[in-house]
C-alpha positions in Angstrom: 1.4 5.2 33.1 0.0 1.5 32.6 -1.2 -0.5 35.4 1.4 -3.5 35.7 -0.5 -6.7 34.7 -2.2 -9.2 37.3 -0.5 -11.9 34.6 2.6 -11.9 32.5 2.9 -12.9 29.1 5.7 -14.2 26.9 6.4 -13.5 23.0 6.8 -16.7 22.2 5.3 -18.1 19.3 2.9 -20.6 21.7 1.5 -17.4 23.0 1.4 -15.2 20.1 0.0 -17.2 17.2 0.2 -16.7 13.5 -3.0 -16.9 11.6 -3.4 -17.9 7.7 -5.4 -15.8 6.1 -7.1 -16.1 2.3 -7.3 -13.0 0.5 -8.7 -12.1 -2.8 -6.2 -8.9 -3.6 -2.3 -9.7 -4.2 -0.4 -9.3 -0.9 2.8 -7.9 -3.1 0.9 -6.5 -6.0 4.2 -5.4 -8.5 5.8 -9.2 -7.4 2.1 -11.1 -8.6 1.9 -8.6 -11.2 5.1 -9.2 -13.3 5.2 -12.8 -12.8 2.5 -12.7 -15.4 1.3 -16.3 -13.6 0.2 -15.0 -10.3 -0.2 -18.2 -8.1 -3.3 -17.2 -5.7 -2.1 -19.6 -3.2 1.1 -18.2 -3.4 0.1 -14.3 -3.4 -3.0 -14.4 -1.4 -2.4 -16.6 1.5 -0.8 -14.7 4.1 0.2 -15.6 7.7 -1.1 -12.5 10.1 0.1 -12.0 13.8 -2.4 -10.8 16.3 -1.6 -7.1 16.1 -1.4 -7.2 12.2 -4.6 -9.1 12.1 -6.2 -6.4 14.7 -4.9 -3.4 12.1 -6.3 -4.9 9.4 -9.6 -5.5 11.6 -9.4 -1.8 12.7 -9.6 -2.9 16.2 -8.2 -0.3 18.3 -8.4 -1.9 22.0 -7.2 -4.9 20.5 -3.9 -2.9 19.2 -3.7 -1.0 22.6 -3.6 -4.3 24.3 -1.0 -5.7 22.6 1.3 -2.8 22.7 0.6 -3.0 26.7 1.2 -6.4 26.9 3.3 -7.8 23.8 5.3 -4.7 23.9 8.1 -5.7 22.1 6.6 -8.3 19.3 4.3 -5.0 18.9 6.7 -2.4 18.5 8.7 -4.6 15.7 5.2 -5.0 13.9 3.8 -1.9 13.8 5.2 0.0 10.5 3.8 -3.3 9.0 0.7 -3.0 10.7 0.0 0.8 9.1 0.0 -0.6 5.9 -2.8 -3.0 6.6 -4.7 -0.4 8.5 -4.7 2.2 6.0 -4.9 -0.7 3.1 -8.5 -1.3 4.5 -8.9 2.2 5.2 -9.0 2.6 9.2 -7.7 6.1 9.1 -8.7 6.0 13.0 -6.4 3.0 13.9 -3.5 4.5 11.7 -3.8 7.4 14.1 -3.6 4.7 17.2 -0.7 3.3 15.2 1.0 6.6 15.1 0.8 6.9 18.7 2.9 4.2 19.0 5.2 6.0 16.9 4.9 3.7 13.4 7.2 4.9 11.2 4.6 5.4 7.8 7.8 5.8 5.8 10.1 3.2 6.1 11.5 2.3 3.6 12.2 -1.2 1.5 9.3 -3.2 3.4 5.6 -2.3 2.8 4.5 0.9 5.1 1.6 3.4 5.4 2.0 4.9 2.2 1.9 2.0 0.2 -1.5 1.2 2.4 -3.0 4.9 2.0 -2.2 4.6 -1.7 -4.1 1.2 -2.1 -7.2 2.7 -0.8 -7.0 6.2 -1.7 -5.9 7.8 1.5 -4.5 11.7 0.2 -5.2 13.1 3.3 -3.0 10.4 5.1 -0.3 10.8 1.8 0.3 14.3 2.5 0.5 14.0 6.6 3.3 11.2 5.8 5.2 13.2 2.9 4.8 16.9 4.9 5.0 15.6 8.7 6.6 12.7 8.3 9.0 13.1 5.6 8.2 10.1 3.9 9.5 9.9 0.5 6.5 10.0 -2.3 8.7 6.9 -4.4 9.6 5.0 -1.1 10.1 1.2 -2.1 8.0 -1.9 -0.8 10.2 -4.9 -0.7 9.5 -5.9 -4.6 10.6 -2.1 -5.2 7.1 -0.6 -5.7 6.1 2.5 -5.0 3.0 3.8 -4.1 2.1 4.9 -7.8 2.0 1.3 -8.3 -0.5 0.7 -5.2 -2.6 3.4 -6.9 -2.6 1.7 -10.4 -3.2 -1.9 -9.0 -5.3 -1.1 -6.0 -8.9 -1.3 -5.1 -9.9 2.6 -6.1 -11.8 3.5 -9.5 -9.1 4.7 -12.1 -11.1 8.2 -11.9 -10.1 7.9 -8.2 -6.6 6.1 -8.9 -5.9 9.1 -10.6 -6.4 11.7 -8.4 -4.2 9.8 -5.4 -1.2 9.3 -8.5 -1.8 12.8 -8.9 -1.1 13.7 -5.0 1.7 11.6 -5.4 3.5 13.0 -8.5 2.6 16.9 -6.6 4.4 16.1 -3.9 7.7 14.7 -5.5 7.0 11.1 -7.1 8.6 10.7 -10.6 6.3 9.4 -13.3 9.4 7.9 -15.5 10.2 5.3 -12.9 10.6 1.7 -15.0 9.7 -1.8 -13.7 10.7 -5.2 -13.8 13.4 -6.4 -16.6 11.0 -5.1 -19.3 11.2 -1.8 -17.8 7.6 -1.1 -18.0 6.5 2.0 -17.4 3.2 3.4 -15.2 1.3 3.6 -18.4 2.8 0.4 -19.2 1.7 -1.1 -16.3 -1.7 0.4 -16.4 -2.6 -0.5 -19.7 -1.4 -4.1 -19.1 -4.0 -3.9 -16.6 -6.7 -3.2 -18.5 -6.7 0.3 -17.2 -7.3 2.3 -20.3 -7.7 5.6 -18.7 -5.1 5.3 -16.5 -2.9 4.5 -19.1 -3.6 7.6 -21.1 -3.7 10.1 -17.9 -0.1 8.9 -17.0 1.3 8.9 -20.7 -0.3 12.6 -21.0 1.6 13.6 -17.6 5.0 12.6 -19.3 4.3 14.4 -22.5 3.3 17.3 -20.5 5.9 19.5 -18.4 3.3 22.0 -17.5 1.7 19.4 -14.7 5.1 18.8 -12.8 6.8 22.2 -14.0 9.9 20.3 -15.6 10.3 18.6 -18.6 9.3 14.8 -19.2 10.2 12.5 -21.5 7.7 11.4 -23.7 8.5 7.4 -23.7 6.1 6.3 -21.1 2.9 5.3 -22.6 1.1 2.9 -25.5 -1.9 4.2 -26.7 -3.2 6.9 -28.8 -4.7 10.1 -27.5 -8.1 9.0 -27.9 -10.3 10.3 -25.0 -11.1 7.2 -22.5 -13.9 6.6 -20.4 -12.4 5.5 -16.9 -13.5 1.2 -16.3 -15.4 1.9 -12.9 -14.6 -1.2 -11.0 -16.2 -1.1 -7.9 -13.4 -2.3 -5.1 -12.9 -5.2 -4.3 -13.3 -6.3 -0.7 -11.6 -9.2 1.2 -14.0 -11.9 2.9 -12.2 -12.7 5.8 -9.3 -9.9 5.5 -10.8 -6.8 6.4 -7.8 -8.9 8.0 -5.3 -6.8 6.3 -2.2 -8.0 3.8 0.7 -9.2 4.7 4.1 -8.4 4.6 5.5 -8.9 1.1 7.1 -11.6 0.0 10.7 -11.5 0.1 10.4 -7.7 1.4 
């Protein structure tokens, strides 16, 4: 049981200060993405509170203190925080988070699996989906899933692929539809420049062998040429190993 502190301290905003942070990723990736004029100002500049800025940081003692001391700002934050942590990959300060009992599946605000989809967590995809009973489609606050952190995150598309594939394994649908065009996953990876992404997905909905059901076969552009994967190497944040924030209207 925790010492009681030799000071207090109060969760007002004097003494527990937002932070703006600049960002080079989209916070809300699906929102930037269909506006089709993604305002960096807008989608990158995010306000962080201490604990969120700690997960993003990875800084466990940090995230132990608060939780000690800020108890209750830091219980409220914490589902939010998981997302950052795993969204920079700190798969040990997700398991700190856990401890304090974030929930990695909530649903309609960004959680842990939209973060460990971002990055390329599976490991952390199938704890949440098999321990956790997260849903594999559960909704951010623009209504993306984590396919969609997959196709627009920081990973390779060789590597995209292989989390989308954990994903659609354990229970994601490939023929959800987007925005009012109703793009597709294909769609939405081939908007994106994503070639080989766009033909992996459209060959999973014309194949019913891969999810042992039948698929429609409306999801894709493209031909069936073979395509060579567009290896971008992630893309790191300057000052946000600082984490994302929570998105936008979410």
């Amino acid at each position: 049981m925790p010492r009681s502190p030799p000071f207090s301290f109060s969760d007002s905003s004097s003494t527990y200060r937002l932070r703006k942070i600049h960002c080079q990723e989209p916070m809300d990736p699906l929102r930037a993405f269909l506006s089709r004029h993604d305002d960096p100002e807008y989608s990158r500049s995010i306000m962080l509170s201490p604990l969120l800025l700690a997960a993003g940081k990875g800084e466990n003692e940090v995230i132990r203190f608060l939780h000690q001391y800020y108890e209750t700002t830091a219980r409220r934050e914490s589902d939010h925080a998981l997302f950052l942590t795993n969204r920079q990959g700190h798969t040990t300060t997700a398991a700190v988070l856990l401890e304090y009992n974030a929930n990695p599946a909530k649903e309609f605000s960004q959680n842990g699996m939209h973060g460990a989809a971002w990055k390329g967590l599976n490991e952390q995809i199938k704890e949440y989906v098999n321990k956790h009973k997260a849903q594999a489609d559960v909704r951010d606050g623009s209504s993306a899933t984590p396919v969609i952190y997959a196709i627009l995150g920081v990973q390779d598309e060789r590597d995209a692929w292989e989390t989308i594939k954990c994903l659609f394994e354990l229970g994601a649908s490939p023929l959800l539809r987007f925005g009012s065009d109703e793009l597709s996953y294909a769609e939405i990876a081939q908007q994106e420049g994503k070639r080989y992404l766009a033909q992996k997905l459209g060959e999973l909905c014309r194949s019913p062998t891969i999810l042992n059901s039948s698929r429609e076969s409306t999801c894709t552009p493209g031909g069936d040429n073979d395509v060579q994967p567009a290896n971008k190497r992630p893309r790191e944040d300057p000052e946000v190993d600082e984490g994302a924030k929570r998105a936008r209207g979410a």
